[in-house]
ROSE-4610 file (N, C-alpha, C; in Angstrom, 1 decimal, always signed):
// ROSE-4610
residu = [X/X/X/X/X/X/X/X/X/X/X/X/X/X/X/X/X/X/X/X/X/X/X/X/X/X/X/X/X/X/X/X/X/X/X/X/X/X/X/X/X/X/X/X/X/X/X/X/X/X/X/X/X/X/X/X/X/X/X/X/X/X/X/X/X/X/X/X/X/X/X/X/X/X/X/X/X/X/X/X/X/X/X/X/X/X/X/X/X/X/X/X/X/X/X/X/X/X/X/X/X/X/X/X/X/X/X/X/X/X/X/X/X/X/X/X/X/X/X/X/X/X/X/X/X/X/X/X/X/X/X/X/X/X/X/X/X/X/X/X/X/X/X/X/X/X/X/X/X/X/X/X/X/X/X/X/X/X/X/X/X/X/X/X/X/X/X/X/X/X/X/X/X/X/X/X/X/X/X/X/X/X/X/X/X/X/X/X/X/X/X/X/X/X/X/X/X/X/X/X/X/X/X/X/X/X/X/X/X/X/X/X/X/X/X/X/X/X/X/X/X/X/X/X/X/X/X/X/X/X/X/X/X/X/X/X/X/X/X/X/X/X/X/X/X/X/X/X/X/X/X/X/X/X/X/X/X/X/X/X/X/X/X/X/X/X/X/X/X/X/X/X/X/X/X/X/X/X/X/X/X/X/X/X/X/X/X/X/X/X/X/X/X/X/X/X/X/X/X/X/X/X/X/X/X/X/X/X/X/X/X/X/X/X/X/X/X/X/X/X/X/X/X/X/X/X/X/X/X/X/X/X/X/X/X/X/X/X/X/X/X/X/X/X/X/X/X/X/X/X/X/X/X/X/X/X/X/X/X/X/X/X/X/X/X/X/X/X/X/X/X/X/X/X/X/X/X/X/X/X/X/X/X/X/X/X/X/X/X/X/X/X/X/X/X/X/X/X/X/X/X/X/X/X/X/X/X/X/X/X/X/X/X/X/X/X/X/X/X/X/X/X/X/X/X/X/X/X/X/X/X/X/X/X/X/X/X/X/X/X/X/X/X/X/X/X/X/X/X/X/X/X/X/X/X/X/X/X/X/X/X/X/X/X/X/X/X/X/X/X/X/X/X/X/X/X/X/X/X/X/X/X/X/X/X/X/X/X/X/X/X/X/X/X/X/X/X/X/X/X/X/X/X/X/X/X/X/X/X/X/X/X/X/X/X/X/X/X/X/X/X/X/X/X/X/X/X/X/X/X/X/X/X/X/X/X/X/X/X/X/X/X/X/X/X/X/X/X/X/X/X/X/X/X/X/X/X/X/X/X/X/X/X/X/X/X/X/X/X/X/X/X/X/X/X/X/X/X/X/X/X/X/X/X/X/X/X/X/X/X/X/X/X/X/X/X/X/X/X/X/X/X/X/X/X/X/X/X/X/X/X/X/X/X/X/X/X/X/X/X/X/X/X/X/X/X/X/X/X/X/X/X/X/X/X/X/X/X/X/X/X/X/X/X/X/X/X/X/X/X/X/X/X/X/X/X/X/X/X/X/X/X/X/X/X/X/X/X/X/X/X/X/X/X/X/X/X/X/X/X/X/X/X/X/X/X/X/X/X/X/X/X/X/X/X/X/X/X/X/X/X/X/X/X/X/X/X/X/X/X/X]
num = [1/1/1/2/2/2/3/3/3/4/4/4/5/5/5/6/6/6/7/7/7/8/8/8/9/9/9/10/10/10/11/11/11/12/12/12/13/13/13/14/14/14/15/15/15/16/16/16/17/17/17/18/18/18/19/19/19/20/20/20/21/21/21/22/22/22/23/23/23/24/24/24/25/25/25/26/26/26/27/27/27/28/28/28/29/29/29/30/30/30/31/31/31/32/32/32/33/33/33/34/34/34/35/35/35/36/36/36/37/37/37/38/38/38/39/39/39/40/40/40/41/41/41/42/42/42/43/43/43/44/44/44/45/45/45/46/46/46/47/47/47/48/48/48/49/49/49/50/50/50/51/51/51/52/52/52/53/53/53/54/54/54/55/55/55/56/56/56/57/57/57/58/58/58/59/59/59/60/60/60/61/61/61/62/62/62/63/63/63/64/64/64/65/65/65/66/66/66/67/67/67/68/68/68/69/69/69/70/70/70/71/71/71/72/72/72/73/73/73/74/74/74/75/75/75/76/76/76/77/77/77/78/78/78/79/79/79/80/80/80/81/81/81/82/82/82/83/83/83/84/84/84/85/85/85/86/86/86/87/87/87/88/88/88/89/89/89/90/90/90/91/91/91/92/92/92/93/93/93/94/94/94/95/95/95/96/96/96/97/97/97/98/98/98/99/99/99/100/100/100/101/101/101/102/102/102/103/103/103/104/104/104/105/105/105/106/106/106/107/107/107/108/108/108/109/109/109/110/110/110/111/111/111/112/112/112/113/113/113/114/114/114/115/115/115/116/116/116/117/117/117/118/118/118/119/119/119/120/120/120/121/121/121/122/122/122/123/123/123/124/124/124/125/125/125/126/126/126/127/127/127/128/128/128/129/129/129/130/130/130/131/131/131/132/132/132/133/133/133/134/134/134/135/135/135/136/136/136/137/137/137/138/138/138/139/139/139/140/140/140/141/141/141/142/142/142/143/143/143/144/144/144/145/145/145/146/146/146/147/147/147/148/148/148/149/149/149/150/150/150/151/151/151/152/152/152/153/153/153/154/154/154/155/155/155/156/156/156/157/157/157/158/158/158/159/159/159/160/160/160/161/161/161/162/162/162/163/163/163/164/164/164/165/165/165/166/166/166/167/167/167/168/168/168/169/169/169/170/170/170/171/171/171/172/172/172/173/173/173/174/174/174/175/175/175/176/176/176/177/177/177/178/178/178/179/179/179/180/180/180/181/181/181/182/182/182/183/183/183/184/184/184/185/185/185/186/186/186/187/187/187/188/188/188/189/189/189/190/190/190/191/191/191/192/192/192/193/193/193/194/194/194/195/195/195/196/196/196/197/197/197/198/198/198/199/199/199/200/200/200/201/201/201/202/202/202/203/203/203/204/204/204/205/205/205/206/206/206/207/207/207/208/208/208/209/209/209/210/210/210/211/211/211/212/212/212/213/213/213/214/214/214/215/215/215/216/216/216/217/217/217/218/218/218/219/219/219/220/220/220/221/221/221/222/222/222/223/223/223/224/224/224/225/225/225/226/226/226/227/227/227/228/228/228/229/229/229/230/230/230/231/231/231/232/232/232/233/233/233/234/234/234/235/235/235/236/236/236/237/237/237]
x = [+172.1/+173.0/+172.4/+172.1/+171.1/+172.7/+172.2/+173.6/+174.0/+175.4/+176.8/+177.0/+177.3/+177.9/+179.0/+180.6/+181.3/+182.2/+182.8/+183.5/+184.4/+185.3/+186.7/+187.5/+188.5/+188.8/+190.4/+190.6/+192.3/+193.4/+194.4/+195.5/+196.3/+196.0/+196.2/+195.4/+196.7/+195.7/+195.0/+195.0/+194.3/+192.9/+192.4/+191.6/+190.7/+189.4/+188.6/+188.0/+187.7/+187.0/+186.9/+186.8/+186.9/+185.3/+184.5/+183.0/+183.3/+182.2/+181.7/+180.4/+179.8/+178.6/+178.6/+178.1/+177.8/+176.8/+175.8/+174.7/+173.8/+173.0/+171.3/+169.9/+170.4/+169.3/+168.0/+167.1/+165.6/+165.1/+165.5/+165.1/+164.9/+163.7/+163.5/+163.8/+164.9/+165.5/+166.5/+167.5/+168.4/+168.1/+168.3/+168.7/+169.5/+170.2/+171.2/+171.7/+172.2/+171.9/+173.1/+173.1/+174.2/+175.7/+176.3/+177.9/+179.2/+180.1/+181.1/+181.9/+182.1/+183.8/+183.2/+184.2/+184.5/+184.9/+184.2/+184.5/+184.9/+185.6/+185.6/+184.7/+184.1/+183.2/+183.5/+183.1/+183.5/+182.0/+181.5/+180.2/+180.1/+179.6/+179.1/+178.2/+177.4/+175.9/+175.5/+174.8/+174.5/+175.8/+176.9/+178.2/+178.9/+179.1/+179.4/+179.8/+181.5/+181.7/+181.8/+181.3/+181.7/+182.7/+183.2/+183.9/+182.9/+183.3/+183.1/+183.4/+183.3/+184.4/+182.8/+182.5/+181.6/+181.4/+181.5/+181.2/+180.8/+181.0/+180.1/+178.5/+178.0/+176.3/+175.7/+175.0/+175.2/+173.2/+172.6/+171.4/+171.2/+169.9/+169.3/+168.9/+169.3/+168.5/+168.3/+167.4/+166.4/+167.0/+168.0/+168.0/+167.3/+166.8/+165.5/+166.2/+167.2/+168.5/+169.4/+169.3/+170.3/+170.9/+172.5/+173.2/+172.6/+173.2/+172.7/+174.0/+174.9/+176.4/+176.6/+178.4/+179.4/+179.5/+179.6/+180.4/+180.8/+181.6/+183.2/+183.2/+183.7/+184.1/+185.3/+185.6/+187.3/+186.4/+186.1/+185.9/+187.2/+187.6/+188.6/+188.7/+189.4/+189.7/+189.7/+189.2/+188.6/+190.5/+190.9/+191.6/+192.6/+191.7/+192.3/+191.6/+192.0/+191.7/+192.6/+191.8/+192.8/+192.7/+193.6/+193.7/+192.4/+192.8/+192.6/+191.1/+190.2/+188.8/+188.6/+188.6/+188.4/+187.3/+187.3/+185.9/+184.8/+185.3/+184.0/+182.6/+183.6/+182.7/+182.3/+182.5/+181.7/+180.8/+180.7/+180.0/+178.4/+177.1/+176.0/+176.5/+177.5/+177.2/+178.6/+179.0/+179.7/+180.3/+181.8/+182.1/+182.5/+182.0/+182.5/+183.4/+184.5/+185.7/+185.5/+185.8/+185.5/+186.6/+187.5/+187.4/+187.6/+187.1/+186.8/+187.2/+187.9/+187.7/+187.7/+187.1/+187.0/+188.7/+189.8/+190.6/+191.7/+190.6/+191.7/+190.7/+191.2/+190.4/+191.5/+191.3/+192.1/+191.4/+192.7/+192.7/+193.5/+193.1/+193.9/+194.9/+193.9/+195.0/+196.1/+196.1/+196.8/+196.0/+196.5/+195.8/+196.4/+195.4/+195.7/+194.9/+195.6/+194.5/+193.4/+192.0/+191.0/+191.8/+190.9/+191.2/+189.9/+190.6/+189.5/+189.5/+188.9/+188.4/+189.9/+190.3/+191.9/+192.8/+193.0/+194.2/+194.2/+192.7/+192.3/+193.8/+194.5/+195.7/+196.9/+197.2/+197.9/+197.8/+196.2/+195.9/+195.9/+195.9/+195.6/+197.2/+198.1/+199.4/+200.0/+199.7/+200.2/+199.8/+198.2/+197.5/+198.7/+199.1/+200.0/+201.0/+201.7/+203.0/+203.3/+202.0/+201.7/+201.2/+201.2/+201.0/+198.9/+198.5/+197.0/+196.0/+196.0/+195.9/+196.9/+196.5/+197.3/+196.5/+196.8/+196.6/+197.2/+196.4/+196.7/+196.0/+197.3/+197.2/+196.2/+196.6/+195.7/+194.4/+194.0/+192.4/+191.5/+192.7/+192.2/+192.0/+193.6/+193.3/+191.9/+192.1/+190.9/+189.1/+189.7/+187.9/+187.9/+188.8/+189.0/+188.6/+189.1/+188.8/+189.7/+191.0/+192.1/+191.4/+191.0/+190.5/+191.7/+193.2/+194.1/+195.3/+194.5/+195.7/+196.6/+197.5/+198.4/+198.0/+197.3/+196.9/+195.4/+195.4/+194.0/+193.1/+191.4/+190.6/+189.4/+189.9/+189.9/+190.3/+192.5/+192.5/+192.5/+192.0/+191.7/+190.3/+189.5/+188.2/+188.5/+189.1/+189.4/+190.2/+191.3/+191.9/+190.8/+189.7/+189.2/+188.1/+187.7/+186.7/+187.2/+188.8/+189.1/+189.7/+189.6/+189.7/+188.6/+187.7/+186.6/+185.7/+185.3/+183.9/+183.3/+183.1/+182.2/+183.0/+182.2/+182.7/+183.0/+183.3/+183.9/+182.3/+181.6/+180.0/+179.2/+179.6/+178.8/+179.2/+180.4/+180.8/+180.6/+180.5/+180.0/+178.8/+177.7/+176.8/+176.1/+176.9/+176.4/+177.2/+178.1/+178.9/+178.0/+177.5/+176.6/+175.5/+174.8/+173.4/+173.8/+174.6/+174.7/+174.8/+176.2/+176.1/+174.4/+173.7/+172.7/+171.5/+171.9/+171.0/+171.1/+172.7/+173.1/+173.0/+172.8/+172.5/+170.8/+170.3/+168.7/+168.5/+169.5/+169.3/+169.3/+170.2/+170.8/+169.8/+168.7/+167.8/+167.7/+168.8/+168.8/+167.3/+166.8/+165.5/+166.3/+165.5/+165.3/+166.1/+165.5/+165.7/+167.5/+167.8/+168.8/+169.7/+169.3/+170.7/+170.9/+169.8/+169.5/+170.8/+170.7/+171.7/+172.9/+173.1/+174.5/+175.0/+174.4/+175.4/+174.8/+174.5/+174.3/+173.5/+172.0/+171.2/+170.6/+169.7/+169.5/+168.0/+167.3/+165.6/+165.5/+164.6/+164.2/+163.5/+163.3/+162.8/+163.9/+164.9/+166.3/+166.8/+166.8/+167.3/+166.1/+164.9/+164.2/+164.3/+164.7/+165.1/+166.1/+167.3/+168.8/+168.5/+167.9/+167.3/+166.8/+165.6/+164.9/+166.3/+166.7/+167.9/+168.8/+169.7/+170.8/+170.2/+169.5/+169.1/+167.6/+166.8/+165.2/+164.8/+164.6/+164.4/+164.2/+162.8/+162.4/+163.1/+163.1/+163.7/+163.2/+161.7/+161.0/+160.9/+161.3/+161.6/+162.8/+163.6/+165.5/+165.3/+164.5/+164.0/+163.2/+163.0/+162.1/+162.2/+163.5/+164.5/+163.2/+162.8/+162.0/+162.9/+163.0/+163.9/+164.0/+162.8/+162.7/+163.4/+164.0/+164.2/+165.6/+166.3/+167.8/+168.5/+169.2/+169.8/+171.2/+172.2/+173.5/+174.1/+175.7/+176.2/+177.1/+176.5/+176.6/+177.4/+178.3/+179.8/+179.9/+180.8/+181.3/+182.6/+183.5/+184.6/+185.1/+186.6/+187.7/+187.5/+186.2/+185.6/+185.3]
y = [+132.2/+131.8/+130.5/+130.6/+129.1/+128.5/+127.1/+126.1/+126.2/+126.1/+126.1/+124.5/+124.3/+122.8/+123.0/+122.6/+122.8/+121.3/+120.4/+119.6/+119.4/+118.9/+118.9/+117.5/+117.2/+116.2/+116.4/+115.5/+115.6/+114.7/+115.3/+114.6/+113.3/+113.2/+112.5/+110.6/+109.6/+108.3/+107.3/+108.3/+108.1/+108.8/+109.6/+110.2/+110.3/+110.0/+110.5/+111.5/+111.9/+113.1/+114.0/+115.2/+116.0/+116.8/+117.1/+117.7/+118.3/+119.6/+120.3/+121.2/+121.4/+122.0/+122.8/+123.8/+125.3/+125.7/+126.2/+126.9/+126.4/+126.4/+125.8/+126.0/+124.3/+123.5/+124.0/+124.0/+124.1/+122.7/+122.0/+120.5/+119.9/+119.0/+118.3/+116.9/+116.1/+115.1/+115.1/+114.8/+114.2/+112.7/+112.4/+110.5/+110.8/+109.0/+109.0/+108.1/+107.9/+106.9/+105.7/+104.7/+103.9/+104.5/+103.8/+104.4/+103.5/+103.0/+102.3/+102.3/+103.6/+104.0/+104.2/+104.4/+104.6/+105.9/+106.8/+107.9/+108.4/+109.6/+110.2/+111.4/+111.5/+112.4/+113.2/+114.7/+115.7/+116.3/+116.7/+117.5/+118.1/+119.4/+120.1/+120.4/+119.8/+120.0/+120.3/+121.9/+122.4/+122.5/+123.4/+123.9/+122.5/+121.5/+120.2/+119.2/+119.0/+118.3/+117.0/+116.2/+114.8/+114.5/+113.6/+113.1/+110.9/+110.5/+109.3/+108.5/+107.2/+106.9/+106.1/+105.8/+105.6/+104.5/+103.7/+102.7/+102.7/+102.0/+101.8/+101.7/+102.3/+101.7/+101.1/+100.0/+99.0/+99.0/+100.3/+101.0/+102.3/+102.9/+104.0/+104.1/+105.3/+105.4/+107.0/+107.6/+108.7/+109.1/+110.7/+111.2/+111.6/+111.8/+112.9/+113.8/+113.9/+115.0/+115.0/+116.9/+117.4/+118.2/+118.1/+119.0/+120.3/+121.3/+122.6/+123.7/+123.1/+123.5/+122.8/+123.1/+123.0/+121.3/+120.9/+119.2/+118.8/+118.1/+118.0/+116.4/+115.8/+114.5/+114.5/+113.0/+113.1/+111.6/+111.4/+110.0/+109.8/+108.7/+107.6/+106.8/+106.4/+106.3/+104.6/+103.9/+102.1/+102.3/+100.9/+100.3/+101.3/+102.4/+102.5/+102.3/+101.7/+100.9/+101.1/+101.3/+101.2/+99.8/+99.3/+97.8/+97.7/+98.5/+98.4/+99.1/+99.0/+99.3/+99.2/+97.3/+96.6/+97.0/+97.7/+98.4/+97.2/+95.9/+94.9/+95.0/+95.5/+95.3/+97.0/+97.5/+99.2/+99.4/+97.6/+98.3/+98.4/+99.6/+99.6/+100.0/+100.5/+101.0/+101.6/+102.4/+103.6/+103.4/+103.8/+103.9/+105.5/+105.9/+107.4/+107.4/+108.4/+108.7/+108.5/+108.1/+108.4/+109.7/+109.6/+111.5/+112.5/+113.4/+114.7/+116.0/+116.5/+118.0/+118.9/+120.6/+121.1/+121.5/+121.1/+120.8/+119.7/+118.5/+117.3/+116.0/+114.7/+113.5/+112.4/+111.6/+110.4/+109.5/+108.2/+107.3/+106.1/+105.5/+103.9/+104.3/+105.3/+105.9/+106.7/+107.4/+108.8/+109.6/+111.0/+112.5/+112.7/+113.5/+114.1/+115.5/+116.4/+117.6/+117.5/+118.1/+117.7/+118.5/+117.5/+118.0/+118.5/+119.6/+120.6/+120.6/+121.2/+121.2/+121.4/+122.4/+122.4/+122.2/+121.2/+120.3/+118.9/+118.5/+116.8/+116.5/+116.9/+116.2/+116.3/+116.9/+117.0/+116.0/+116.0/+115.1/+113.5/+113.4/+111.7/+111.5/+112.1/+111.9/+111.5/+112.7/+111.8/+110.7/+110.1/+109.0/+107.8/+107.9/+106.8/+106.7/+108.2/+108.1/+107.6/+107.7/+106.6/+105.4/+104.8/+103.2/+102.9/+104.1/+103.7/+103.7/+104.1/+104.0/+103.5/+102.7/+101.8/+102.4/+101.6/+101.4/+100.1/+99.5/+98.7/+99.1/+98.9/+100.0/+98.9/+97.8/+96.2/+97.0/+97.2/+97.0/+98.1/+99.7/+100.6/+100.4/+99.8/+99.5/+98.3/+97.3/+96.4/+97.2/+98.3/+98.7/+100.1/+100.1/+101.4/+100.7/+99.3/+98.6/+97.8/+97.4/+96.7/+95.5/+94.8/+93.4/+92.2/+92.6/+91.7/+91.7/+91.6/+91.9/+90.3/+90.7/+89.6/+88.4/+88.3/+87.5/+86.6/+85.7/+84.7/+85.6/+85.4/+85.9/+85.9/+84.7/+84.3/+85.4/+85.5/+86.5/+87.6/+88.0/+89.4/+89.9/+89.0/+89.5/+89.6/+88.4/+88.5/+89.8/+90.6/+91.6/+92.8/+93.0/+94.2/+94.2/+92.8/+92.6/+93.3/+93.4/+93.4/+95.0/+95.1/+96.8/+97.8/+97.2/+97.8/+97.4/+96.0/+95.6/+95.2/+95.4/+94.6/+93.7/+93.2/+92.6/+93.8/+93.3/+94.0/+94.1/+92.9/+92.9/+94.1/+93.9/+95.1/+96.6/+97.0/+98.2/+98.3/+97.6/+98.2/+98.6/+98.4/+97.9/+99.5/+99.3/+100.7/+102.2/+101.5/+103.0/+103.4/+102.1/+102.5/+102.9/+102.6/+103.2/+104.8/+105.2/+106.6/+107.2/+107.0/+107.6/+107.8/+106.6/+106.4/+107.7/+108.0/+108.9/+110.3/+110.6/+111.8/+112.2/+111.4/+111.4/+111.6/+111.2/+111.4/+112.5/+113.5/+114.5/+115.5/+115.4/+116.3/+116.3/+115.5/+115.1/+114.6/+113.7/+112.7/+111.7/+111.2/+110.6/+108.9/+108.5/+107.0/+105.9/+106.1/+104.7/+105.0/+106.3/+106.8/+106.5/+106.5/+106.0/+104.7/+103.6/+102.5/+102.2/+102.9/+102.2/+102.5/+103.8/+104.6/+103.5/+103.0/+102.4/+100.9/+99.7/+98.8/+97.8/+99.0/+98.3/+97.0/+95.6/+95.1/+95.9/+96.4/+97.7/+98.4/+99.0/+100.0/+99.6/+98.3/+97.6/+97.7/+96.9/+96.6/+98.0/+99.4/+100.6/+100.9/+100.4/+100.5/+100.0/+99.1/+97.8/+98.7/+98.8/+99.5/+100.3/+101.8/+102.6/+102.4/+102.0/+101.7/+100.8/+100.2/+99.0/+100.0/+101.0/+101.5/+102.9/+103.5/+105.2/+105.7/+104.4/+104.8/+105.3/+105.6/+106.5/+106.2/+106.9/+106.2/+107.5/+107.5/+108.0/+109.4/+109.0/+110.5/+111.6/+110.7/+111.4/+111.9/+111.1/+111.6/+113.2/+113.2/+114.0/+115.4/+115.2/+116.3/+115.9/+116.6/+116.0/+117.2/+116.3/+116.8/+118.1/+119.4/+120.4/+120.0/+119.3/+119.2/+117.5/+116.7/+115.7/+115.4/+116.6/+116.2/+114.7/+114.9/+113.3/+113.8/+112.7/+112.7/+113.0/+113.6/+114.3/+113.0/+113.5/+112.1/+113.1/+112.4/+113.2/+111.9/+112.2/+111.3/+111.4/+109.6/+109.4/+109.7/+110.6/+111.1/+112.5/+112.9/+114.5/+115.5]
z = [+270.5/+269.4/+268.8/+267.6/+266.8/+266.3/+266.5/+266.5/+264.7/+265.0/+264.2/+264.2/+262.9/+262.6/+261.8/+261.9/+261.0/+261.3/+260.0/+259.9/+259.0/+259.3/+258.0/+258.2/+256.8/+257.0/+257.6/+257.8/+258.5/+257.5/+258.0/+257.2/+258.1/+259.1/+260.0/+259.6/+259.1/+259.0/+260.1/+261.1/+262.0/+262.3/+261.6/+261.7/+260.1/+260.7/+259.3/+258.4/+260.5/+260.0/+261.3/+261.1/+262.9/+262.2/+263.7/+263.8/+265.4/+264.7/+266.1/+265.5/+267.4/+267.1/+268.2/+268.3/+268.9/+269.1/+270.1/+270.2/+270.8/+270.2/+270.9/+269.6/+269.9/+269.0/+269.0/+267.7/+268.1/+267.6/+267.2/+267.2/+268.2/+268.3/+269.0/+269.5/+268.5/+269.1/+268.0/+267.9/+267.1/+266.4/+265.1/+264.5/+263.6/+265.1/+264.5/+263.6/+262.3/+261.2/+261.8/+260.8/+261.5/+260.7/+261.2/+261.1/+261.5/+260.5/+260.6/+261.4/+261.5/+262.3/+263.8/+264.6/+265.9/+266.2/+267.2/+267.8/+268.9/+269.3/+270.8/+270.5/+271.4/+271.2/+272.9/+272.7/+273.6/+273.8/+275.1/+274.6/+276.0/+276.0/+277.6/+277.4/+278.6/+278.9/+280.6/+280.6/+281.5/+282.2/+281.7/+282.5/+282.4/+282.3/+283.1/+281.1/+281.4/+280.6/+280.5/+279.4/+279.4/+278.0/+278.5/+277.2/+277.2/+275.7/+275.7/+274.7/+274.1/+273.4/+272.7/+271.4/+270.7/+269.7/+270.1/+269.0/+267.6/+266.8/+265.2/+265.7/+264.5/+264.7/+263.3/+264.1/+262.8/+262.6/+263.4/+262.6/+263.4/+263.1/+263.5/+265.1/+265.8/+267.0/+267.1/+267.7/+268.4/+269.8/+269.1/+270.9/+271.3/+272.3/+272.6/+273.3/+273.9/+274.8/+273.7/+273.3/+272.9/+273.7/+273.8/+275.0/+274.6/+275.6/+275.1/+275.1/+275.5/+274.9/+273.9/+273.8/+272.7/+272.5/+271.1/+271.1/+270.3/+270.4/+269.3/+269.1/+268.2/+268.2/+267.0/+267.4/+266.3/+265.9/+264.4/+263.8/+263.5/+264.0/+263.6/+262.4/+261.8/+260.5/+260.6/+259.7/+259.7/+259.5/+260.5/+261.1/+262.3/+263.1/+264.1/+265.1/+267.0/+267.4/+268.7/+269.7/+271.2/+271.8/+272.0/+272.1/+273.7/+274.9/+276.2/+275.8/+274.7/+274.2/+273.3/+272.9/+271.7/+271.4/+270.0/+268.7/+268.9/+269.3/+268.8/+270.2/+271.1/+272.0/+272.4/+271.5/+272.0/+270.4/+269.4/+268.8/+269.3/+268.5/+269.3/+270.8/+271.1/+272.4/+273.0/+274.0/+274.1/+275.6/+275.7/+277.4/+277.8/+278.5/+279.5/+279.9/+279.6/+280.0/+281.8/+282.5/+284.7/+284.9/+284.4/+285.3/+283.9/+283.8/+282.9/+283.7/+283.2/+283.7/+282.3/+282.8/+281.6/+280.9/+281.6/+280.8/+280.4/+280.6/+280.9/+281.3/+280.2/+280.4/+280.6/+280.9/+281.3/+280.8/+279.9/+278.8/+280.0/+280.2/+280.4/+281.5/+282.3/+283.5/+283.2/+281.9/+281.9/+281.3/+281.8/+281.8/+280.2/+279.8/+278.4/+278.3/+277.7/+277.6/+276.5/+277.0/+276.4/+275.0/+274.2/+272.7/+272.0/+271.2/+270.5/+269.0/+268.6/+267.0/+266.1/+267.0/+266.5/+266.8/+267.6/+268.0/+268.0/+267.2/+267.5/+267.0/+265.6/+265.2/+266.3/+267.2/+268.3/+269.3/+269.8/+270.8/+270.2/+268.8/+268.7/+268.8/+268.0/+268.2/+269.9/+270.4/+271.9/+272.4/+271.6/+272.3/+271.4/+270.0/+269.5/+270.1/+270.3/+271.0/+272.8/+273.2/+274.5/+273.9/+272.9/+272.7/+273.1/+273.4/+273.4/+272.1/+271.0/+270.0/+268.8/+268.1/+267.5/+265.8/+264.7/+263.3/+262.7/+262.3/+261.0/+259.8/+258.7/+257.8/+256.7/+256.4/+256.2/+256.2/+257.3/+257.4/+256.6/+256.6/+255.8/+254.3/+253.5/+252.6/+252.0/+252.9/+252.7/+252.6/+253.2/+253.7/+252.5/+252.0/+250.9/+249.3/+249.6/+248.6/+247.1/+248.3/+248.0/+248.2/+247.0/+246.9/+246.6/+246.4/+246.5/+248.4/+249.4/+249.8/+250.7/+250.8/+251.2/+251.8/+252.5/+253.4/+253.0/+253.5/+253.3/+253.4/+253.0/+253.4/+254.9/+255.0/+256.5/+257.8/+257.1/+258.2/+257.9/+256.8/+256.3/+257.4/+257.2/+257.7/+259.2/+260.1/+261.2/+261.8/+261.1/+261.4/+260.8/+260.1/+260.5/+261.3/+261.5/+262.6/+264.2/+264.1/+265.5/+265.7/+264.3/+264.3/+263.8/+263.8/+263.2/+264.2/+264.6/+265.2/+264.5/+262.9/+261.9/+260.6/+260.1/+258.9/+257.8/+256.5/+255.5/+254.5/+254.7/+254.2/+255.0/+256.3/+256.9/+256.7/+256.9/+256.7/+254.8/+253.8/+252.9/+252.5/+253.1/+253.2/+253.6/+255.1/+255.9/+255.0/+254.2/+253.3/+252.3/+251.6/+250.6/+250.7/+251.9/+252.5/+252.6/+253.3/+253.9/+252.4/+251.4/+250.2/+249.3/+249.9/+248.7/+249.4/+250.9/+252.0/+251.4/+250.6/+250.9/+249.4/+248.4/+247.3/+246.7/+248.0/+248.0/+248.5/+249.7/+250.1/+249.2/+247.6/+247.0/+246.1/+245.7/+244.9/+243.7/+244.2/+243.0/+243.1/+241.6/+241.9/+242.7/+243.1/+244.0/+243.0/+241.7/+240.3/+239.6/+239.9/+239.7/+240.7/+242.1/+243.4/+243.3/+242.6/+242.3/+241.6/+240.3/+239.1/+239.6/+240.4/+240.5/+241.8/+242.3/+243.3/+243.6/+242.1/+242.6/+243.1/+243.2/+244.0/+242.8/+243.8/+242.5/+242.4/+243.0/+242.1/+243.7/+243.4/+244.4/+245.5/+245.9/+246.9/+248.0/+247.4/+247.6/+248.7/+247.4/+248.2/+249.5/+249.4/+250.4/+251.5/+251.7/+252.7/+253.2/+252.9/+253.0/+253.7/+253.1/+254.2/+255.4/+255.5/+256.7/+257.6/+257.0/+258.0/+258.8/+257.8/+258.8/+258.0/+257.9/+258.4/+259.1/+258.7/+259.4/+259.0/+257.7/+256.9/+255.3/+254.7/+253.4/+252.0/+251.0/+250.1/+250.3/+250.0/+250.7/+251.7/+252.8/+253.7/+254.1/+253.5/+252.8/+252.2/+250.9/+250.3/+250.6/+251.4/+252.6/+253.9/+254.5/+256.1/+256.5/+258.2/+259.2/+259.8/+259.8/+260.8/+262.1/+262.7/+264.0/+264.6/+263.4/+263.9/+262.9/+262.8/+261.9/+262.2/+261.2/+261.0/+261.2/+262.5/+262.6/+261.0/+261.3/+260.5/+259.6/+257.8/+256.7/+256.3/+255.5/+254.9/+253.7/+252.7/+252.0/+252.0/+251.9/+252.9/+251.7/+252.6/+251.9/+251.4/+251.6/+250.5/+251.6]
């Protein structure tokens, strides 16, 4: 069975985006570009499941181990945040659920049934309704791009830093890179992603790439089969 990729967005404002994959890869390593939000990620490899909880990536890294089962993740939506796995400190880097079964992971010392492609909206709900996942709604608007909101900017930045892990400079930064990645995939020219989102010349969008995708326009332009790039979406679509 050659791998299946399907993803959709949720209605849930806790959730950004739900992803899963099926089959067996013929690529040779996965990259993975950087990425704002925070994830739970599900995946079995060789009969044996793991779950784990995923930090922002604030650039590019090279799997060389692709599972050879099924794997699922729920992206969490900028300002959601489990207090008992503050985002700042899993960003660049990830914690393993300690006990997994293939039907059932445990969060902060309670069992929950593993959640699937079509129940992620079920399972995040019981994580709120046990008080392990939280939202501040602040942080979403701020990162959506509410440039008036109530509060100083002081503690504006400090509340998405603690729901996010990054600044408001950083997660734009890293939004505009991915759009400018997925815009070059679609074949827009280089001088064109330029004007359309800002850059000040093509140096500029050069830098951007290599920083958070590893990746030059060109090579955007003609993706390696053997070396796919983590899955780029544009937020809200």
């Amino acid at each position: 069975m050659a791998l299946e990729n399907e993803d959709r967005l949720s209605d849930s404002p806790y959730i950004e985006r739900v992803y899963r994959s099926e089959g067996v890869s013929t690529a040779v390593r996965m990259h993975s570009v950087a990425n704002s939000n925070w994830e739970l990620v599900v995946w079995e490899d060789h009969g044996r499941v793991h779950v784990a909880v995923r930090g922002p990536e604030t650039g590019p890294t090279t799997v060389d181990h692709i599972p050879e089962g099924f794997s699922f993740g729920i992206i969490f939506a900028h300002g959601a945040s489990m207090p008992h796995l503050p985002v700042p400190r899993l960003v660049d880097s990830a914690v393993m659920a300690p006990h997994v079964s293939p039907a059932a992971l445990v969060l902060r010392k309670e069992e929950f049934e593993l959640p699937t492609f079509g129940n992620a909206e079920d399972f995040v709900h019981r994580l709120v309704r046990a008080g392990i996942l939280v939202r501040d709604p602040m942080v979403a608007d701020v990162v959506a791009g509410d440039d008036a909101p109530r509060l100083g900017a002081r503690s504006v930045q400090r509340r998405v830093v603690a729901a996010t892990g990054l600044t408001q400079g950083a997660i734009r930064q890293i939004e505009r890179t991915r759009e400018a990645a997925m815009l070059l995939g679609e074949g827009v020219a280089p001088m064109d992603v330029v004007h359309r989102l800002g850059y000040y010349d093509q140096p500029h969008l050069a830098r951007s790439l290599a920083r958070f995708m590893g990746r030059t326009a060109t090579q955007l332009q003609r993706p390696d089969p053997d070396e796919p790039l983590s899955l780029l979406y544009k937020t809200g679509q």
